[in-house]
C-alpha positions as CSV (number, residue, x, y, z in Angstrom):
1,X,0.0,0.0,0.0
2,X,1.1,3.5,-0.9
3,X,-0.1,7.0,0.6
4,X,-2.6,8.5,-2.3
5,X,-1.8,11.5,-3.9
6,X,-1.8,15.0,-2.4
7,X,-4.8,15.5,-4.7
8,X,-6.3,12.7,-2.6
9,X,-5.6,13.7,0.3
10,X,-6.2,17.3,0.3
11,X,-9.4,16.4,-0.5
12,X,-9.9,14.2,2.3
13,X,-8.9,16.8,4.1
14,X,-11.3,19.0,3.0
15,X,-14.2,17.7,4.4
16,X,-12.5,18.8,7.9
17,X,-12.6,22.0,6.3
18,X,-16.5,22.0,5.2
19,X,-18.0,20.2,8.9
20,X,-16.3,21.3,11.2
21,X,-18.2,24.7,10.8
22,X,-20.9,22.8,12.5
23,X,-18.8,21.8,15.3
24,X,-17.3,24.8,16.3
25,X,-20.1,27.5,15.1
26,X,-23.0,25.4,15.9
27,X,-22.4,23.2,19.0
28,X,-19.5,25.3,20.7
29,X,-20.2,29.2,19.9
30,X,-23.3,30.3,18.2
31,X,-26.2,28.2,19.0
32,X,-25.5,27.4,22.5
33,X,-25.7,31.2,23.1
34,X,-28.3,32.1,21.2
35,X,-30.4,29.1,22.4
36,X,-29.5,30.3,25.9
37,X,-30.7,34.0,25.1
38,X,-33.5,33.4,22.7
39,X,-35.3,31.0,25.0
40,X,-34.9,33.1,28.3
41,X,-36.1,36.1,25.9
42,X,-39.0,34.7,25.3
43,X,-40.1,32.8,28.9
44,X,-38.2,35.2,31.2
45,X,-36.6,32.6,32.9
46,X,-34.1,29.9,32.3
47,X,-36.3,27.2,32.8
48,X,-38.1,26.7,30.0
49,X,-41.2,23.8,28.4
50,X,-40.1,20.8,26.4
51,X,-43.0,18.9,25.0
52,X,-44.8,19.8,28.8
53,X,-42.1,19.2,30.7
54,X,-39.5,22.2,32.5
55,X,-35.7,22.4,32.3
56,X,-33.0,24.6,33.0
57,X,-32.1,25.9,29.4
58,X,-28.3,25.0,29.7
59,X,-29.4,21.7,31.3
60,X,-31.8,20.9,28.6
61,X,-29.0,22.2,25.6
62,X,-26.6,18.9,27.3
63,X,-29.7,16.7,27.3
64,X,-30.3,17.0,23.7
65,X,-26.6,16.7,22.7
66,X,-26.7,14.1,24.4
67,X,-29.5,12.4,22.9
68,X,-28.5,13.8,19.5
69,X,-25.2,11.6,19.8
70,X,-27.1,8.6,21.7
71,X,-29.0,8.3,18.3
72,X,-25.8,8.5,15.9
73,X,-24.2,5.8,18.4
74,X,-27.1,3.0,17.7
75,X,-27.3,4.3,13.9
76,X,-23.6,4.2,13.7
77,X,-22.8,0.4,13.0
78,X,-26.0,0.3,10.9
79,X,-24.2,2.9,9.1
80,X,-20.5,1.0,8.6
81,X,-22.1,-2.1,8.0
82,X,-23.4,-0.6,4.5
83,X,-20.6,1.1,3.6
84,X,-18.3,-2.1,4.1
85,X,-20.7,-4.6,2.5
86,X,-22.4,-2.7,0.0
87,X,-19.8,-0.2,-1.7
88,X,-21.3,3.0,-1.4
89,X,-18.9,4.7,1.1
90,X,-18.9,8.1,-1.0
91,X,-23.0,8.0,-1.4
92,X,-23.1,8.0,2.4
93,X,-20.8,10.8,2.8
94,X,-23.0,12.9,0.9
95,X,-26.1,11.5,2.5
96,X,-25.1,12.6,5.5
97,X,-23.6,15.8,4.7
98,X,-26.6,17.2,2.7
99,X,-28.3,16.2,6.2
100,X,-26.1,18.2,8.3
101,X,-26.4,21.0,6.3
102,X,-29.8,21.5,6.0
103,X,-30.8,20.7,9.4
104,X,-28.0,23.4,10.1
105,X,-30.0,25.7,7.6
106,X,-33.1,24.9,8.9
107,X,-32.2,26.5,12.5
108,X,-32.5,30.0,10.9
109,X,-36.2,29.4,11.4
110,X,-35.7,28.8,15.3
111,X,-36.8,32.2,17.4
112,X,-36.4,30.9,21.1
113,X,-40.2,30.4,21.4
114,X,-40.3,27.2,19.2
115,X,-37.6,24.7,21.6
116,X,-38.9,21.7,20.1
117,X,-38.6,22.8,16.6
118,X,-34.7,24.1,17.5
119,X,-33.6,20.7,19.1
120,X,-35.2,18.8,16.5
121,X,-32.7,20.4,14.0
122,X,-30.4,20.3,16.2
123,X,-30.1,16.7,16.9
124,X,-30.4,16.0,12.9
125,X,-27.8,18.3,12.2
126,X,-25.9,16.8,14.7
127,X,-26.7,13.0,13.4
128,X,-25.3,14.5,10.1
129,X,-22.4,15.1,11.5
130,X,-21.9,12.1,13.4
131,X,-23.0,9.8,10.5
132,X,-20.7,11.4,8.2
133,X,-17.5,11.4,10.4
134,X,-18.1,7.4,10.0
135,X,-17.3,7.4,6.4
136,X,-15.3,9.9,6.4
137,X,-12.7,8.4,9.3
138,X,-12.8,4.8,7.4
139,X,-11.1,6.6,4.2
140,X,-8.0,7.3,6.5
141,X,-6.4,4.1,6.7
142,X,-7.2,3.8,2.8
143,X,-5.7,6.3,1.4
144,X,-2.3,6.6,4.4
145,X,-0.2,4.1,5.1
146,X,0.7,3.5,8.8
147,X,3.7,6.0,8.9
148,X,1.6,8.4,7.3
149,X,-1.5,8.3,9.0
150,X,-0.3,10.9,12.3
151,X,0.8,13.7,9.5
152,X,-2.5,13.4,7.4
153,X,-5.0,13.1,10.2
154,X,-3.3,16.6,11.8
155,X,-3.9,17.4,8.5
156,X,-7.8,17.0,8.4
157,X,-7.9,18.7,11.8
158,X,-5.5,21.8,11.0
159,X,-7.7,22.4,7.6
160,X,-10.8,22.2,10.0
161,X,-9.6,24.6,12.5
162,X,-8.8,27.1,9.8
163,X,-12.0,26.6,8.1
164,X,-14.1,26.8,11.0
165,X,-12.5,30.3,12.4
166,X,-13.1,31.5,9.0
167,X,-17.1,30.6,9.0
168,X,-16.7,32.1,12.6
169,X,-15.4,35.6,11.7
170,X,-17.9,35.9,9.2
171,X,-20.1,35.0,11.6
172,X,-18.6,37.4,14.1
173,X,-18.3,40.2,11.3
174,X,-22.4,40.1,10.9
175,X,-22.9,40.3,14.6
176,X,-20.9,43.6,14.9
177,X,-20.8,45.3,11.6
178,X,-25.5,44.5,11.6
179,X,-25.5,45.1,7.4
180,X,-28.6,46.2,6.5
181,X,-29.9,46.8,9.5
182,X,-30.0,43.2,10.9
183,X,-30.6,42.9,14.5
184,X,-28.3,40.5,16.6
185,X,-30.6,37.4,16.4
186,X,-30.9,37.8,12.6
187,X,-26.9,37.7,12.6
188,X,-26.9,34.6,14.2
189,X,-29.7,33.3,12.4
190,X,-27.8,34.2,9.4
191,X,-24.8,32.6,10.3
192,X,-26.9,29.0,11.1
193,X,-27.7,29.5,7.1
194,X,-24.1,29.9,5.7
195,X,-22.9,27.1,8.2
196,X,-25.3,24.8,5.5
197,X,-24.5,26.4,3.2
198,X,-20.4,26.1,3.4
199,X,-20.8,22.7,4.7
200,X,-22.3,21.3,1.8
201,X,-20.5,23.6,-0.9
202,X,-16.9,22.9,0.6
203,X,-17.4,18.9,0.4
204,X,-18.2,18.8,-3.2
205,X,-14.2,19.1,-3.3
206,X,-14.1,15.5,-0.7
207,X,-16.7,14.1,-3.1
208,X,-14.6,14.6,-6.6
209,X,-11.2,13.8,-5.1
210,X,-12.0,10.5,-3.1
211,X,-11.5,7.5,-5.0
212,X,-14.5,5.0,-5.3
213,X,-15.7,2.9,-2.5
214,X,-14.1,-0.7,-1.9
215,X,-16.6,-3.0,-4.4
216,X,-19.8,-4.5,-2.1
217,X,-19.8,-8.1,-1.9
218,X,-21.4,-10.4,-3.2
219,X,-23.9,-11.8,-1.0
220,X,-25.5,-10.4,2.1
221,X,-26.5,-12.8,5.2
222,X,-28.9,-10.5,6.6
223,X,-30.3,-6.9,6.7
224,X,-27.7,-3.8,6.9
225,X,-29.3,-3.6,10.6
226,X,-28.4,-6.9,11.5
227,X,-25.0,-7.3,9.5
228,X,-24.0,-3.8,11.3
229,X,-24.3,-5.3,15.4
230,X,-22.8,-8.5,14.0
231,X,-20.3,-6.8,12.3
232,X,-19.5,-4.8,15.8
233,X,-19.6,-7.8,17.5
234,X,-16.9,-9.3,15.4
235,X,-14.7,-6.2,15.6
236,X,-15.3,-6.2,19.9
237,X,-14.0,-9.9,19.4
238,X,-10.8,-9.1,17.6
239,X,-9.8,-6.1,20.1
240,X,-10.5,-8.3,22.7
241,X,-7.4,-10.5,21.5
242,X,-4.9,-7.3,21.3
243,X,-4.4,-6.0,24.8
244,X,-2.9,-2.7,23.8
245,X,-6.2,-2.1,21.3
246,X,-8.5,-2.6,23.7
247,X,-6.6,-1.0,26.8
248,X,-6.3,1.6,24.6
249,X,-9.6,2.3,23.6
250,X,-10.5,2.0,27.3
251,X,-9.0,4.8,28.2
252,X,-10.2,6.5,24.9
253,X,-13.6,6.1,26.4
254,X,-13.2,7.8,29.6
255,X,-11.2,11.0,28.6
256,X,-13.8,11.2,25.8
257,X,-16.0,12.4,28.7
258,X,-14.2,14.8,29.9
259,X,-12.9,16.2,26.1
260,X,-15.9,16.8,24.3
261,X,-17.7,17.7,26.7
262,X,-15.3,20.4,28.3
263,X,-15.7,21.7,24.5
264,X,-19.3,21.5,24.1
265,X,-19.9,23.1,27.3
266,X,-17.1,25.7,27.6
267,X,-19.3,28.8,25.7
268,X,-22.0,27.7,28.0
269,X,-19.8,28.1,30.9
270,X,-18.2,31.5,29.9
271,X,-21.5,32.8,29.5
272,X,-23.7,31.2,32.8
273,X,-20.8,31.4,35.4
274,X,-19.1,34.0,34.3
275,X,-21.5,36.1,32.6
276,X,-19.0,36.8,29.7
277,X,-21.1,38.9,26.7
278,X,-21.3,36.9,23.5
279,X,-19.0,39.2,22.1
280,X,-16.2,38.0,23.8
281,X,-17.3,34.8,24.0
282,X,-17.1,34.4,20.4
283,X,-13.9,35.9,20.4
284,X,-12.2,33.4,23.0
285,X,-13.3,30.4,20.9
286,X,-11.7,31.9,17.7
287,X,-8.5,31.9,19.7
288,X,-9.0,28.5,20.8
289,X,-9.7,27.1,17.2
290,X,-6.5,29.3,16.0
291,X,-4.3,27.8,18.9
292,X,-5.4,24.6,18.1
293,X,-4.3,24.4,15.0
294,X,-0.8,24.6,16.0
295,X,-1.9,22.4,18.8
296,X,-2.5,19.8,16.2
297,X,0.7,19.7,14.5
298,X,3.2,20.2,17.1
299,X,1.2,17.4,19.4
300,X,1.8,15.2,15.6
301,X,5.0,16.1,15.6
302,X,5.8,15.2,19.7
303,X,4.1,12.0,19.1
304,X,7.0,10.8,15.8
305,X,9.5,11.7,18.3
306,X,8.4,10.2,21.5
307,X,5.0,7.8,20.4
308,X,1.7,7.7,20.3
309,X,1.0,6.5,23.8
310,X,3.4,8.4,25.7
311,X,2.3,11.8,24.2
312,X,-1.5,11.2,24.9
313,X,-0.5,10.4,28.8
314,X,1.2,13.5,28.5
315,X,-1.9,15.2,27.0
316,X,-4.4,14.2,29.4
317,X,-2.2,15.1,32.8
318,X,-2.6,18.4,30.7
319,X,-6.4,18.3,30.8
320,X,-6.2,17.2,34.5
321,X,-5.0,20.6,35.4
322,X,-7.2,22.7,33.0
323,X,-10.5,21.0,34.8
324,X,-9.1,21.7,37.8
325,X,-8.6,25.4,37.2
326,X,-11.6,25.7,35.7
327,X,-13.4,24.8,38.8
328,X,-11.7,28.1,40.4
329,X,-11.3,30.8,37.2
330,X,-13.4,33.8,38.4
331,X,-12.4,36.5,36.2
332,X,-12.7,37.0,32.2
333,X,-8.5,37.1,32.2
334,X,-8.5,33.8,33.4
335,X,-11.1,32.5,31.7
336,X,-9.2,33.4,28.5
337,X,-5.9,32.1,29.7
338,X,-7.6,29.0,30.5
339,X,-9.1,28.5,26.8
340,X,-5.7,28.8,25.5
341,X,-4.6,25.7,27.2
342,X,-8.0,24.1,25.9
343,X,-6.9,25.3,22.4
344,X,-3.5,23.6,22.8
345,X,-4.5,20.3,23.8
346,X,-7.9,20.0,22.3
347,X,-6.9,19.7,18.4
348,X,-3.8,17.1,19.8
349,X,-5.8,15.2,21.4
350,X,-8.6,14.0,18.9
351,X,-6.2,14.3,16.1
352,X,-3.7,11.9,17.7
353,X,-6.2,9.9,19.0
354,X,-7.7,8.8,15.8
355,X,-4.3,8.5,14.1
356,X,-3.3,5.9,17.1
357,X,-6.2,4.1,16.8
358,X,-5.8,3.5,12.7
359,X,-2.2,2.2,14.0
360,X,-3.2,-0.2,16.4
361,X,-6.1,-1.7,14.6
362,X,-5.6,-4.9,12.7
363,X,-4.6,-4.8,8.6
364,X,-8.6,-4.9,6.9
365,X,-11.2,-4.1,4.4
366,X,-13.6,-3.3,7.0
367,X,-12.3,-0.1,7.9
368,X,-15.6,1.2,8.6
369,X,-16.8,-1.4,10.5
370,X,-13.5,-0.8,12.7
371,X,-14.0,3.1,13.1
372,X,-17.9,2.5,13.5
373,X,-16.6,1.1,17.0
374,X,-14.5,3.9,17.4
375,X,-17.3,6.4,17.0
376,X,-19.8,4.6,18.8
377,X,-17.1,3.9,21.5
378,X,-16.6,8.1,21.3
379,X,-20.7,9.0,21.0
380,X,-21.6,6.8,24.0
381,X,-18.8,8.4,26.1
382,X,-20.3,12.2,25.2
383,X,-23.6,10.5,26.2
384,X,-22.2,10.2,29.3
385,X,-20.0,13.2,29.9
386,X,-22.9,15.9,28.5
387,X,-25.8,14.1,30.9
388,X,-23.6,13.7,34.0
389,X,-22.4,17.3,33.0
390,X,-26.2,18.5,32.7
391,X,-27.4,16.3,35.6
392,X,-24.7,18.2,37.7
393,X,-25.5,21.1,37.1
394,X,-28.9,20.8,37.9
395,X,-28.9,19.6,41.1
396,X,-26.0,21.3,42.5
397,X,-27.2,24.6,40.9
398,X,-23.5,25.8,39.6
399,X,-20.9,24.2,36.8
400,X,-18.3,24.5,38.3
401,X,-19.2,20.9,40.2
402,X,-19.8,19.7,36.9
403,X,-16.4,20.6,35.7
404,X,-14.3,19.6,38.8
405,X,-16.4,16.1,38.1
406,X,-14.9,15.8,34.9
407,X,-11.7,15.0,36.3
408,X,-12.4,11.8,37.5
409,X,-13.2,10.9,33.8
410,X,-9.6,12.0,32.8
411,X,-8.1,10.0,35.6
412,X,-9.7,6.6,34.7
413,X,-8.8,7.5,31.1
414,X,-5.1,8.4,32.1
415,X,-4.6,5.0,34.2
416,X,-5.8,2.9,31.2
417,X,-3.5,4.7,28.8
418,X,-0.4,3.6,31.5
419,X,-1.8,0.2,31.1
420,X,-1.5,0.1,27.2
421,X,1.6,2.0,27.2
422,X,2.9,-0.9,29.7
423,X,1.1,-3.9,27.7
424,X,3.0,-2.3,24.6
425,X,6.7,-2.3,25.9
426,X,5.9,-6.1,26.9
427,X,5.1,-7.2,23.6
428,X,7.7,-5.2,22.0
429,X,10.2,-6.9,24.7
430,X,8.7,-10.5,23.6
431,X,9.0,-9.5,20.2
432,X,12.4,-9.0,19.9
433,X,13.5,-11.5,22.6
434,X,11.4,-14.6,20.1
C-alpha cells in the first residue's frame, strides 16, 4: 500500500474544512448562546417547556446533545455495516452531509419560542455530522499508510480549525458590523444559514477527489441492521485479543467524557458562570480554534518523536490541570488564559487519537466497520460526559461541580493509557527476545 496523492488527500482533508463549521459555530459558539438568550427572551426565565415538561435551558442544551449523539451511536454500526458490504462509502458521505447541512440551515427558522422545533434540527444536524465522520474516518487508513496516517489526520484537523475560524469571523463580522440593518438574532440566524451552506458547498471538493468505495460483496446474510451489530460484535472480538487495542480504547472512552464535553460546554460556561457577553465569548473560541491548530501539529510532531501513547498520557495530565482550574477561574483574564490551554491540547488530542487508533487496529477491508466502533465507542462516552455534565449542574445549581467532576473521567482515562503503554513495551520486549 502506498499513501494516495496529495490531490487525494487534500481532499480528504477537505471535508474537515466544510464540517467542522458545524462543530465549532454550531455546537460550541453560536447556538449554544443564542439558544440560551432566545429562549430566556421569550419565557423570562431559564427554565423553560419541552414537550410539557420544565428544564434549565443549559441543562436541557446537554440533554439534547446528548440524545443527539445517543441516536448516531445506535445508527452508527447500521451505518458501517453498508458502507463495508455494500460499496457506497462516497454516497453515504454525501447523504449525510446534505443532512447536516440543512438541518443546520433549517435552525435559521428557530426564534427561542419554538424549543422543540430548535432541538429537532439540532439533533439532525448533529446525526449529520456524526454519520458522516463514519465514512469519512474509514477513508484514512485507505488512502495513508501507517507511517503516514499521524501527518494526514493533523492534516484533516489543522484544515478544520482554519475553516471553522473562517465561518466564525464571518459569523462574528455580521454580529458587529449589523449590514442592512440586521438585529443580533438575525446575525446569528444568518450565520446557522451559511454554516449549510459552506458545509455542503466545501465537500463537493471531498466528493470529486476520493476514489471510489471498496466493491460490495457479493452476497448479504442479513439486513444492513443486522449485519451492522454482528459486524460490531466481530470487531469487539478481535480487540479483545490485542491487549494494547483494547486497553487503549479504554481509556479512549473515559477521557472522551471529559474532552468533548469540556468543549461542548465551555461557551455555556463563559456565558452562565461568568456572565462573559457573547462578544467576547465568540472571540475566545476563535482563539481556541487558532491555537489549536498549531496544537494539532506540534502534538503530531511530539508523538514521531516520542509515540503515540506516551504523548496522549502527557496530554491528558494536561487536561487534568485545565478542569481543575476551571473549577476556580473567576475572572474573564482567566477565563481566557484557560481556553488557550483548551486550544492547545484540544486539536492534539482528537487528532492523535484517531491516528493511534488507525495504528493499532488490525490490517482490513472493514475499515468502517473498525472506526464505526471507534465512533460509537466516542458517542456513548459524550452520552455520558454531557448528561452527567447536565445532571450536575442541575442539582448542584452551579458548573463549576460539573467541571471539577470531569476529572475523574480523565483519571480513569489516564490509568488505562499507562496500562497500554505498559502492555505495549511487553510485547515489543517478547518480540524481539522470540
Amino acid at each position: 500500500m502506498q499513501t494516495a496523492s496529495k490531490k487525494v488527500i487534500n481532499g480528504w482533508a477537505m471535508y474537515d474544512w466544510a464540517n467542522s463549521v458545524y462543530n465549532l459555530v454550531i455546537t460550541t459558539t453560536f447556538f449554544p448562546i443564542y439558544f440560551l438568550s432566545s429562549t430566556k427572551a421569550h419565557f423570562n426565565s431559564e427554565r423553560i417547556p419541552f414537550f410539557g415538561k420544565f428544564f434549565v435551558s443549559s441543562a436541557l442544551y446537554d440533554y439534547a446533545m446528548a440524545a443527539a449523539f445517543l441516536v448516531a451511536a445506535i445508527f452508527s454500526p447500521i451505518l458501517s455495516s453498508i458502507a463495508d458490504t455494500r460499496g457506497n462509502k462516497k454516497r453515504y458521505l454525501m447523504m449525510f452531509t446534505w443532512l447536516g447541512g440543512i438541518s443546520c440551515s433549517a435552525l435559521y427558522f428557530f426564534n427561542g419560542a419554538n424549543v422543540e422545533f430548535g432541538v429537532i434540527f439540532f439533533i439532525l444536524a448533529t446525526l449529520g455530522y456524526c454519520g458522516g465522520l463514519v465514512f469519512y474516518n474509514s477513508y484514512l487508513p485507505e488512502i495513508a499508510t501507517l507511517e503516514d496516517r499521524d501527518r494526514v489526520s493533523a492534516r484533516g484537523f489543522s484544515l478544520g480549525y482554519i475553516g471553522s475560524v473562517l465561518m466564525q469571523l464571518i459569523g462574528f463580522a455580521l454580529v458587529v458590523v449589523k449590514p442592512f440593518g440586521i438585529s443580533d438574532g438575525q446575525a446569528v440566524l444568518i450565520t446557522f444559514l451559511l454554516v449549510g451552506i459552506w458545509w455542503i458547498g466545501f465537500a463537493q471538493i471531498t466528493f470529486f477527489r476520493l476514489p471510489a468505495s471498496v466493491p460490495a460483496v457479493d452476497q448479504h446474510k442479513g439486513s444492513a441492521l443486522t449485519e451492522g451489530f454482528s459486524e460490531l460484535r466481530k470487531v469487539y472480538a478481535q480487540v479483545k485479543q490485542m491487549p494494547v487495542l483494547k486497553m487503549y480504547l479504554r481509556g479512549f472512552f473515559f477521557y472522551s467524557m471529559g474532552v468533548q464535553t469540556v468543549m461542548m460546554a465551555a461557551t455555556i460556561f463563559g456565558s452562565d458562570e461568568l456572565h462573559l457577553s457573547a462578544t467576547l465569548l465568540i472571540v475566545t473560541v476563535v482563539v481556541i480554534q487558532l491555537v489549536g491548530v498549531l496544537g494539532a501539529w506540534g502534538i503530531a510532531r511530539l508523538s514521531d518523536k516520542f509515540g503515540n501513547l506516551p504523548v496522549l498520557i502527557a496530554v491528558i495530565i494536561l487536561w487534568i490541570g485545565i478542569c481543575i482550574a476551571g473549577y476556580s477561574v473567576t475572572t474573564a483574564n482567566e477565563f481566557y488564559v484557560l481556553a488557550a490551554g483548551v486550544g492547545l491540547v484540544m486539536g492534539g488530542v482528537q487528532s492523535l487519537s484517531r491516528s493511534t487508533y488507525a495504528k493499532l487496529m488490525p490490517e482490513t477491508k472493514d475499515t468502517a466497520s473498525f472506526f464505526s466502533y471507534y465512533d460509537v465507542t466516542e458517542k456513548i462516552s459524550i452520552v455520558i460526559g454531557m448528561s452527567t455534565f447536565g445532571f450536575i449542574h442541575e442539582q448542584t445549581g452551579s458548573m463549576r461541580n460539573s467541571v471539577l467532576a470531569l476529572t475523574a473521567f480523565f483519571i480513569l482515562g489516564l490509568i488505562c493509557l499507562l496500562f497500554a503503554l505498559k502492555k505495549n513495551a511487553t510485547l515489543k520486549n517478547e518480540t524481539i527476545h522470540n
